[in-house]
C-alpha positions in Angstrom: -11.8 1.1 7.9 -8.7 -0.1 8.2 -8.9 -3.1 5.9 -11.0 -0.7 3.5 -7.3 1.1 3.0 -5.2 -1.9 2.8 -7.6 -3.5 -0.2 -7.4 -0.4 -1.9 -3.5 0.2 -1.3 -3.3 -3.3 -3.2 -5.4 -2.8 -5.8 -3.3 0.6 -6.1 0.2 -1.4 -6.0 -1.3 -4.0 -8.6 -2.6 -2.0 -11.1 -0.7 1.9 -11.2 3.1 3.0 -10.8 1.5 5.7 -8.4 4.3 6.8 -6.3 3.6 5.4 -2.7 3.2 8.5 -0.8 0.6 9.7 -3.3 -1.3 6.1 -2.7 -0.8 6.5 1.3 -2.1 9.9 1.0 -5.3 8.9 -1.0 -6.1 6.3 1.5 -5.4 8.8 4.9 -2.1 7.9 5.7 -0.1 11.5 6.6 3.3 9.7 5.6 4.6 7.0 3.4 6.3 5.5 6.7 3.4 5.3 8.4 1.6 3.6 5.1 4.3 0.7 5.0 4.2 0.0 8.8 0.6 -0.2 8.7 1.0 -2.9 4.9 2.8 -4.9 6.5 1.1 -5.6 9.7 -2.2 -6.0 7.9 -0.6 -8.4 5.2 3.0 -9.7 6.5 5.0 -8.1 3.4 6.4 -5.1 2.2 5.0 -2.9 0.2 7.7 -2.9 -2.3 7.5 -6.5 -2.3 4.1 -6.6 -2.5 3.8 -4.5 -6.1 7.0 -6.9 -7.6 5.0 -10.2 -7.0 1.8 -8.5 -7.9 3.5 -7.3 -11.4 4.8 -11.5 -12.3 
C-alpha cells in the first residue's frame, strides 16, 4: 500500500498545484510532515524538489 501512495503523491506533484497537505491527506497521511518523511524515504528526494523537476 505504501508504494500505491507514493505513485499517486507523484502523479499528484506532477500534474496539480494541490497544496501538499491536501495530497497527504487524500492518500492517508494525518500530517504533511509525516507525508514528506515517508517521500523521501520511498524515492530519496524531497517533495518540494520532486514537483520543481517534475514541472522542467
Amino acid at each position: 500500500m505504501h508504494q500505491w501512495r507514493i505513485a499517486i503523491a507523484m502523479t499528484a506533484l506532477k500534474h496539480s498545484d494541490e497544496p501538499l497537505m491536501s495530497i497527504a491527506t487524500r492518500i492517508g497521511y494525518l500530517s504533511d510532515t509525516a507525508f514528506s518523511i515517508a517521500f523521501k524515504r520511498a524515492t530519496g528526494i524531497s517533495l518540494g524538489r520532486y514537483r520543481v523537476d517534475q514541472r522542467r
